[in-house]
N, C-alpha and C positions, 0 to 999 in steps of 0.2 A: 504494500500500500504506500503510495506517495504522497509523506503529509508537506510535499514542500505546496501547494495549494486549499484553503480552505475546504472543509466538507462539512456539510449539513447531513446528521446522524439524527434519527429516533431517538426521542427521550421518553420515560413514562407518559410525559404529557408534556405536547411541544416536541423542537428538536434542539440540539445543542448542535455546538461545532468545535470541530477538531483541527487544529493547525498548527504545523512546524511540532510535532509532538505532545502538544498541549491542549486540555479539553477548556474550552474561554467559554463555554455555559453550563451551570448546572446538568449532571445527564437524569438525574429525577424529574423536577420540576424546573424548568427554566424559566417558564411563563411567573408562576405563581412566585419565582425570587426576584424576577425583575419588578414584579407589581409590590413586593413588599419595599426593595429599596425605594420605589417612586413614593411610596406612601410615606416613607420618613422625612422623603426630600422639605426642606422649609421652604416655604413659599412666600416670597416678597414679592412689593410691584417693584416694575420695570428692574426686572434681573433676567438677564441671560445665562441659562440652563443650557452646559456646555455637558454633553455625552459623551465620553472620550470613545470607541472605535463601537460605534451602538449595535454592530454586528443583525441580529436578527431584525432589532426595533421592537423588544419586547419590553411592555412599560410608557413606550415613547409618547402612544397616543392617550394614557391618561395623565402622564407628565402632562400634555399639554392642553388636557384638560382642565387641569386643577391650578394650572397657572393662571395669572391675572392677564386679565388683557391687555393692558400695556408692556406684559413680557414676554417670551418666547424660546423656544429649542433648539440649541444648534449638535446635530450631531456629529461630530469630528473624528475623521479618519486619516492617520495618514499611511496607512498600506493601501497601495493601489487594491490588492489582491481582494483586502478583504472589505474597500469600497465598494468592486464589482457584487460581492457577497451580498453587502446591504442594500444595494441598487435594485437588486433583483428580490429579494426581500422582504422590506419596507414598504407596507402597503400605499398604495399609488395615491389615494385619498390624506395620507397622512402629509407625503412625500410632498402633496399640492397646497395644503395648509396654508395660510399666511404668518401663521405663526410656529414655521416649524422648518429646514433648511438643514439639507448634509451635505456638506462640504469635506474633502480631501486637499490637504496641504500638508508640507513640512515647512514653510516658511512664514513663521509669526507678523513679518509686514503683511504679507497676504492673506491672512488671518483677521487682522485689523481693517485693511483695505475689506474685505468682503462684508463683514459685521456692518462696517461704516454704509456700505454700496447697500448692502439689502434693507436693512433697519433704521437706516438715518443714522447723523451724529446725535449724541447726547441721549437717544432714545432707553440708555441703558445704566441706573443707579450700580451695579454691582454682578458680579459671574457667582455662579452656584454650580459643583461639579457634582454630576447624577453619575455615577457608574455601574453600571448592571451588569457588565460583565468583564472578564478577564484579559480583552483583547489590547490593552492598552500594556501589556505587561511588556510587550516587545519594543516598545518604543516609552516606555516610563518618563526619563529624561527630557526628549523631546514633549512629550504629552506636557508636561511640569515646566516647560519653556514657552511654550504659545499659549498656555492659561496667564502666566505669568506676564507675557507680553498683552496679552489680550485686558489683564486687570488693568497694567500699567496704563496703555493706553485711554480705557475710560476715564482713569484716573486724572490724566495730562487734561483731556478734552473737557471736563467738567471744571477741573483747576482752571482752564484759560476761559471758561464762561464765567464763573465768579469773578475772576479778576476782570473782567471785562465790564461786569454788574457793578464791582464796589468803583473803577474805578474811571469809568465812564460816565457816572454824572459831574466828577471832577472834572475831567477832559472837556466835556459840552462848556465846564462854569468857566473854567480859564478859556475859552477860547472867546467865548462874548467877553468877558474881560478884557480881553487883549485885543479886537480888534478895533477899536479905537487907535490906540496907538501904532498900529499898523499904518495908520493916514500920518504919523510923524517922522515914520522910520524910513531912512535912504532908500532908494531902489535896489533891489539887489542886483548883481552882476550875474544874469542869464547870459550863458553865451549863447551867442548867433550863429542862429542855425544855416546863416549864408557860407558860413567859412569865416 
């Protein structure tokens, strides 16, 4: 048997999968473990519900029920192999959602860039990681670097909207302030655009 590709195996109920030597879903119940972890998940508004390699998609769709409407799921893979897995998977109704998006990356800008492209900027107070299953073991580090990135970045983008809140009504007051004195002050030396 060749575990260098994913396989969907029979479980008591539901199926698990096997790859690169390792079983990444319960082989009893997979369904009923994923539905437990979603049920602990805390639920904030506007938080992004980051699935590290969501494999079957068991869970996903009451994840994204219980969430608030101003938040949403992003399920994150970065093995091609075991994207194609979820692609085929992941039922088509979930997959079309508007609050719900899987994405494969290894690159945390593109990570940010997609968040930002699908959801808007600022759309997003804080990340919440859901993991239901074990596929993330292979890539740990990475997985732990595009969360990471992914925090920092809301983090940056909400930072430069406060800064922008406290300190743009300063900016608007000095500027009526000051342009009076703009009618006193020299010309400045624009150079000319003839040469």
């Amino acid at each position: 048997m060749n575990d260098e590709t994913p396989r969907r195996l029979q479980a008591r109920r539901g199926f698990f999968v096997r790859y690169k030597g390792k079983t990444l879903l319960s082989t009893i119940d997979p369904i009923d473990q994923a539905q437990r972890i979603v049920q602990t998940a805390r639920i904030f508004n506007r938080t992004l519900y980051v699935c590290p390699s969501p494999l079957l998609g068991y869970g996903l769709s009451s994840l994204v029920e219980r969430s608030t409407e101003d938040s949403a799921v992003l399920g994150l893979e970065t093995d091609p192999l075991l994207m194609a897995l979820s692609e085929g998977e992941i039922d088509g109704e979930l997959r079309n959602h508007p609050k719900f998006r899987l994405f494969c990356t290894r690159s945390p800008a593109e990570l940010c860039s997609f968040v930002r492209k699908t959801w808007g900027p600022r759309r997003f107070r804080r990340v919440e990681l859901v993991q239901s299953g074990a596929g993330a073991q292979f890539d740990r580090g990475l997985y732990e670097n595009l969360i990471e990135a992914l925090e920092r970045d809301l983090a940056i983008d909400w930072g430069n909207a406060m800064t922008l809140t406290k300190l743009g009504r300063r900016y608007s007051r000095n500027m009526v302030y000051n342009l009076p004195l703009l009618l006193e002050s020299p010309p400045s030396a624009v150079p000319d655009a003839q040469g």
